[in-house]
N, C-alpha and C positions, 0 to 999 in steps of 0.2 A: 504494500500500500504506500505512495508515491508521500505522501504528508507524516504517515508514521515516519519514515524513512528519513524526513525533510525536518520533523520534530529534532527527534533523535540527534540531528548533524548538530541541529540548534543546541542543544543538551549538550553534548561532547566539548561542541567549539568555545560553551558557558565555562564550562567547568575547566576546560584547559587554559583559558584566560582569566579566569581567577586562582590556578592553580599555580599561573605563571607571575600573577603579581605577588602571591603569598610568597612565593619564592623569593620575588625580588623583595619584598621587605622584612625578610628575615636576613634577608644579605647584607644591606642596608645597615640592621641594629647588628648583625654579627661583627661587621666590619668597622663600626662605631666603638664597639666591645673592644673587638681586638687590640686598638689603638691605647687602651688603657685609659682611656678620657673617663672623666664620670660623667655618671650621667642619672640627671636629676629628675623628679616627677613634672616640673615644669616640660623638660626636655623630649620626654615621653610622651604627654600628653600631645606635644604639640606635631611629633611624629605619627602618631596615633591618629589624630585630626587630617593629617595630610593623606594619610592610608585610608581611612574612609569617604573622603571625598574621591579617590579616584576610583575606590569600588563601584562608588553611588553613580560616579558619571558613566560607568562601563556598563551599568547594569542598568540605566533608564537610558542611556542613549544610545547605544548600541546594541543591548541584546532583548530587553522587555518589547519593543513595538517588534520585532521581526517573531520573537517567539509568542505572542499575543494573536498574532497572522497567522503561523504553525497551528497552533495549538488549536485555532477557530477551525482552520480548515482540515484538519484529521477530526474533527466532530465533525463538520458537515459529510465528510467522507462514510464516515459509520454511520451517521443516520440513514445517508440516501439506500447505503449497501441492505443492511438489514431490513429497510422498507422495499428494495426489489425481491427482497427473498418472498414478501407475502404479497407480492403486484401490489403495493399501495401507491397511491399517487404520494409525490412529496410534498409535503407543505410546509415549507421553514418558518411560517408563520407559525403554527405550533407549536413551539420547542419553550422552556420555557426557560429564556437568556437568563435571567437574574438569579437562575440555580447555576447555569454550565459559567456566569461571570466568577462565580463561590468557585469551582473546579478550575478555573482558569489562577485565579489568587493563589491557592492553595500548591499550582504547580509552577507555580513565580518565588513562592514564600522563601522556599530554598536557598534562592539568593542570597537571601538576608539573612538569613540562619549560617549559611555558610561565612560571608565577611566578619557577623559580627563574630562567632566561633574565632576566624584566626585573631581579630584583633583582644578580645577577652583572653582569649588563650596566652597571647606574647605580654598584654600590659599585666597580669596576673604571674606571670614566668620570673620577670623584673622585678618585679614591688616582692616577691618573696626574694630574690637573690638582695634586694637591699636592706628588708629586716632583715634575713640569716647574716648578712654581711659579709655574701661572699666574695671570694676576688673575681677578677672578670672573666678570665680563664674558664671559669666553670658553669658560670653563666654561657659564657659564649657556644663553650662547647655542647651545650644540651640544647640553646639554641638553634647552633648549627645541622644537630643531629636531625631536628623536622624536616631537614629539606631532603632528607634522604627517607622515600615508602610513602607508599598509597594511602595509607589509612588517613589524610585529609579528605579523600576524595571518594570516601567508598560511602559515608551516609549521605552527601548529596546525589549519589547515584543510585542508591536506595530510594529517594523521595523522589527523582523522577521515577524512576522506575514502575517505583508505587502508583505516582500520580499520571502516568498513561493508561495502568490498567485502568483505573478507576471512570477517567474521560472514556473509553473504553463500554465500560460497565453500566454506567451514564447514557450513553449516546444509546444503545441497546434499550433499556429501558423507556427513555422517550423514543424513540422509533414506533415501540408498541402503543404507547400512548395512544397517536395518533390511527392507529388502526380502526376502525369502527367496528370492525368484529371482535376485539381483543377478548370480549367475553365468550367465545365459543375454545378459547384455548386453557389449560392447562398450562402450568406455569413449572419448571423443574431447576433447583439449582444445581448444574452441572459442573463438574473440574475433576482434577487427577484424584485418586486414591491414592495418598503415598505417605510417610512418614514426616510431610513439611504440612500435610492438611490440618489443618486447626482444628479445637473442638467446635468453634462456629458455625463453622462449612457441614464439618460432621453430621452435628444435630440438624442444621437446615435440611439437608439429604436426606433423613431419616425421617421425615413431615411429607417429602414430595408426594402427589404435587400441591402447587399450590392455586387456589383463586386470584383474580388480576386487583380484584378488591386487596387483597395480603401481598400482594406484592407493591401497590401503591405505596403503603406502610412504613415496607423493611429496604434498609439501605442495600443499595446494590452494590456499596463498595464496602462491609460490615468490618476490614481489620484490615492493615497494612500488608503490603504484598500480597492482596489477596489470586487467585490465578482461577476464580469463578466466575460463572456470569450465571444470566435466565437464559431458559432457549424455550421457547414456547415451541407446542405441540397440540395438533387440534383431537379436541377431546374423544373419547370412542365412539359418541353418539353423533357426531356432527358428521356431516356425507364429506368424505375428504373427495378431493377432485382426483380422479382416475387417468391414469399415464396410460397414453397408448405406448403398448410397448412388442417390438416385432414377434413375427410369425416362429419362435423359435421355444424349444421348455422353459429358459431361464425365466421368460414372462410369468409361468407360473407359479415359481420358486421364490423369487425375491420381489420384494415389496417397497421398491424403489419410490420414494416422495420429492426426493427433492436432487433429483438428477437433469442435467439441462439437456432437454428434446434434443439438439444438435450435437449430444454425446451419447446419450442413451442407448445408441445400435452397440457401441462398440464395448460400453461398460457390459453389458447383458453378454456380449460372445467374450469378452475376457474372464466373466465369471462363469461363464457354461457349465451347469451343474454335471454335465458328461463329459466335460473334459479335464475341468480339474480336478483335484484330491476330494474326495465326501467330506473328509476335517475341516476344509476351508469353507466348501461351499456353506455348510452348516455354521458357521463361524459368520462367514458374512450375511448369512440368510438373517441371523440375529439381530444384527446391528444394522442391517438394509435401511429398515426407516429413516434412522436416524441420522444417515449417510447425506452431506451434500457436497455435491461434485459440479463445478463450472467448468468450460470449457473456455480459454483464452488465450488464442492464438500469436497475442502482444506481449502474455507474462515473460516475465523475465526468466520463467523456467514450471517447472510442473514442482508442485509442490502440496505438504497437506500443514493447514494452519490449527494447531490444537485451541485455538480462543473462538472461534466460531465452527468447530469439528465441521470443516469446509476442503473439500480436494481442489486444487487449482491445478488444470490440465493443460499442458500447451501444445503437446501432441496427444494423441488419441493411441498410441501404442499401447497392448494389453500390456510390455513388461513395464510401462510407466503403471500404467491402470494399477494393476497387482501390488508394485513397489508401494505407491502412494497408499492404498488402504491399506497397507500393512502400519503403515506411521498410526495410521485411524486406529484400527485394533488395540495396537501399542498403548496407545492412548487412554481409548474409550474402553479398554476390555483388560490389559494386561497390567498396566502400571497400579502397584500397591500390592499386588499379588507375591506371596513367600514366593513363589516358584520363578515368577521375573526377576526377584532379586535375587535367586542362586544362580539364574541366567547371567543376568549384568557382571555376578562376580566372577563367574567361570571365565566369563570372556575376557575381562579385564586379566584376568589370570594367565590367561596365552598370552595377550599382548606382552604385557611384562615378559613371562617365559622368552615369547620369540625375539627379544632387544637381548637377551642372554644366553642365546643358543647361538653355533660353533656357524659362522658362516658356510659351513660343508652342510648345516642339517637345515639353512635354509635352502639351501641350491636345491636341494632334494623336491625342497616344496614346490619352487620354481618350474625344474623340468615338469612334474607331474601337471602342471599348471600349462605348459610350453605343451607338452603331451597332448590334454585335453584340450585346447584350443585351436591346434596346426594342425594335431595326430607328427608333430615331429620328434626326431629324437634328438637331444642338444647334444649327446656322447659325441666325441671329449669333451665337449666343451663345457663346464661347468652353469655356466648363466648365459643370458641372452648379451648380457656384456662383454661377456669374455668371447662369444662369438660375432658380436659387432666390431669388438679391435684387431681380431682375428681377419675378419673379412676386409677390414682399413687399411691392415699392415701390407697384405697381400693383394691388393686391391687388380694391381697390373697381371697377376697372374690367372691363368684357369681356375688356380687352385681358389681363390681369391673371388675372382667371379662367380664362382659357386655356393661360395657362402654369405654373397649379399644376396643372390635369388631366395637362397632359404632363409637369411633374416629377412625381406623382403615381404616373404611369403607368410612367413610365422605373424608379422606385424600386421598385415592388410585383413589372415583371417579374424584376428585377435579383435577388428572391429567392429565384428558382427555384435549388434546389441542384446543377441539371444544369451551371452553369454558377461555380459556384463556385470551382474551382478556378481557373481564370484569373484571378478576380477576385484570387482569395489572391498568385496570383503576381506583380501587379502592385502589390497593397498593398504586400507586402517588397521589390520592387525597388526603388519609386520611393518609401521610407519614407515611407510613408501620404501621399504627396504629389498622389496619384489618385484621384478617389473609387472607392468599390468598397462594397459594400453585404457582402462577405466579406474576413474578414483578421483579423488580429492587434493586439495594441496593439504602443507602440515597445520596450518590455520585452522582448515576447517577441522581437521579431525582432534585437536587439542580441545577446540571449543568448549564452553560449558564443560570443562574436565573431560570428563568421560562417559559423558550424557552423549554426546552426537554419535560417538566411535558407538555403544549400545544399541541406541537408534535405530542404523543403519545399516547395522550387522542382522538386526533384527528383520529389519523392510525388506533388504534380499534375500535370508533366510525364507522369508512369509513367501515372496514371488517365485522364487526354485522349486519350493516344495510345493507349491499350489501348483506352478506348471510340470512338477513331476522329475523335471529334469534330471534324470539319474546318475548321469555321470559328473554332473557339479556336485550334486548330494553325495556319491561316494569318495570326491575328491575331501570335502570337507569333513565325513564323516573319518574318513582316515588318517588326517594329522589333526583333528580337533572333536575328538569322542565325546567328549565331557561334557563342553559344548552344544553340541547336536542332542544328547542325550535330554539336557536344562531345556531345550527346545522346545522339546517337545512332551515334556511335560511341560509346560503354559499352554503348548494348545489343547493337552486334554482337560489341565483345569477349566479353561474358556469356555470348554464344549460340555461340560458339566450341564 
């Protein structure tokens, strides 16, 4: 979403520029220190005075009207989004500004929490170093020592953080407002299951659902970092409107609501209950309702959004299809589960393992990877590296020309997308230490710790084994048992 995104820069570019004046006025008094000069409360205050007025000028004149603009236009973004989901017309007259002006303050507030923090924090530092009556030396040096670590930076990053979910939560909420049907719906608060869920969220969960009347009531943003929202559902009595859906069984199997018509052929033949696994089909058969999948041919990539349990497609490939509900699943069905968390640790578990095994015992993995993809055999050559300098060194010779056709060849098949997903899973295990022709760079896969490397170990998992794919599955199955095994117990708890 173009204004999340636009938010965000705004946040980052806030915070780096107040991160980088705190710095510079710790320099300032450190270098004042150093000199052995005293330095008096007059002296202080009047430095103190000059530090606040350049926060206060940075922060009304440069960053409050631009992220004021931001911050309007990722609510107008979530209103209109959320109202195409139930065909309502928009009306921004509706909304009601002097609540999202409160949501707007509140994700500005920060600023000022922030400035006045480093300036309290340094005039409080001094005024104890002059009753203890230290020397300057020691002052200076603990002084100095703030300018080294994040921990300035991490609760204002929390409070935005906080305060987009919440805009977020907001905008959802008034969206429904304006609905004129809103009373024919069911109201449910949805988010993860996992050990960071609150007892708030908890107990809400345990009432679903709810009336539009009880949701009017209760805050939609009830605790900081919250990672809930409403998702309205039309009630069991109400005629829901009926998807033509093609001439094929899946029609009858799944109970797709909110799939976009200009994608619907292909979600239906990637899930074909006769051609994938019964586990999956039965898996997604569950969760079908609840499923919304858009099609859009301009994203910047296919992907699945867990704050509005939304597939964003941008091609219509079944191994994207598959991939992306697998995130869904993950999501909506697996996280909080004992059996996901023996998964995430097992896996974590190899990665670590494979950064500590004997490069001969990754080569190993390599070929059988080189194997399944070409049908080549890399003997002698240990890796695909060893067989591209090979083919460089010799380049002039027969000998040489033969072994850039077979690297050549190994690479060109390596790009069929059928088999991508393996490749992906072994790039994030063995951090980029295997070649693979599909994957990540090291950014993404550090991400969020070892939340993403999970993820998407998980999403290809889900798409192999739903497409059956046997010889990815026994690849994986035989350097990573333990693994595979964690697997697949989540999917029998799911299908419980």
């Amino acid at each position: 979403m173009r204004y999340l995104t636009t938010l965000d820069e705004y946040t980052r570019n806030a915070i780096n520029a107040f991160t980088n004046l705190q710095k510079k006025f710790y320099v300032q008094i450190s270098e004042y220190l150093a000199t052995g000069k005293t330095i008096t409360p007059k002296t202080l205050e009047t430095r103190v005075k000059r530090a606040e007025k350049i926060f206060n000028d940075l922060y009304k004149n440069e960053f409050k009207k631009d992220y004021y603009k931001a911050q309007g236009n990722l609510f107008k973004d979530l209103f209109k989004q959320n109202n195409s989901d139930f065909n309502i017309k928009n009306d921004m007259t509706s909304i009601n500004w002097q609540r999202i002006d409160m949501v707007r303050k509140a994700g500005l507030k920060f600023t000022d929490n922030y400035s006045d923090d480093i300036i309290k924090k340094l005039r409080s530092r001094l005024y104890i170093g002059m009753m203890n009556q230290e020397n300057y030396f020691t002052t200076y040096e603990d002084i100095k020592s703030w300018l080294v670590g994040a921990n300035a930076q991490a609760r204002p990053k929390i409070i935005v953080r906080d305060q987009m979910a919440r805009i977020a939560q907001e905008s959802i909420v008034e969206s429904y407002k304006v609905n004129p049907d809103k009373d024919k719906y069911d109201y449910y608060w949805t988010g993860p299951d996992d050990s960071r869920t609150s007892q708030i969220c908890k107990d809400r969960k345990k009432n679903n659902p709810y009336t539009w009347e009880e949701v009017e009531k209760m805050s939609a943003h009830p605790h900081i970092l919250c990672r809930h929202r409403w998702v309205a559902k039309l009630k069991s009595d109400s005629k829901q409107k009926e998807i033509k859906k093609p001439n094929v069984r899946s029609e009858d199997y799944y109970k797709f609501n909110h799939v976009d018509e200009n994608v619907l052929k292909d979600v239906l033949k990637a899930f074909d209950p006769q051609k994938i696994e019964p586990v999956f089909s039965k898996v997604i058969n569950r969760y079908s309702q609840d499923l919304t999948i858009k099609y859009n041919k301009r994203s910047r990539g296919s992907y699945y959004s867990p704050g509005f349990n939304k597939i964003i497609l941008r091609d219509k490939k079944p191994q994207t299809i598959l991939h992306e509900t697998g995130h869904y699943i993950d999501d909506i069905a697996a996280q909080g589960l004992e059996s996901k968390r023996d998964f995430d640790i097992e896996l974590i578990k190899v990665r670590d393992n494979l950064k500590n095994l004997e490069n001969e015992e990754i080569d190993k993995i390599e070929r059988d990877l080189i194997k399944l993809l070409a049908d080549e055999d890399l003997a002698p050559y240990k890796n695909m590296g060893e067989l591209k300098r090979k083919a460089i060194q010799n380049i002039r010779t027969p000998e040489g020309k033969a072994l850039v056709e077979k690297y050549n060849n190994i690479v060109e098949k390596a790009g069929d997308i059928d088999t991508g997903a393996i490749q992906d899973i072994l790039d994030g295990l063995s951090n980029k230490n295997l070649w693979t022709r599909y994957g990540h760079d090291l950014h993404y896969w550090h991400r969020n710790g070892s939340e993403t490397l999970t993820a998407e170990v998980w999403a290809n998992l889900f798409e192999i084994t739903a497409n059956n794919k046997t010889a990815q599955i026994e690849l994986f199955k035989k350097h990573f048992p333990e693994v595979w095994e964690a697997f697949n117990k989540v999917l029998k708890e799911i299908t419980l």
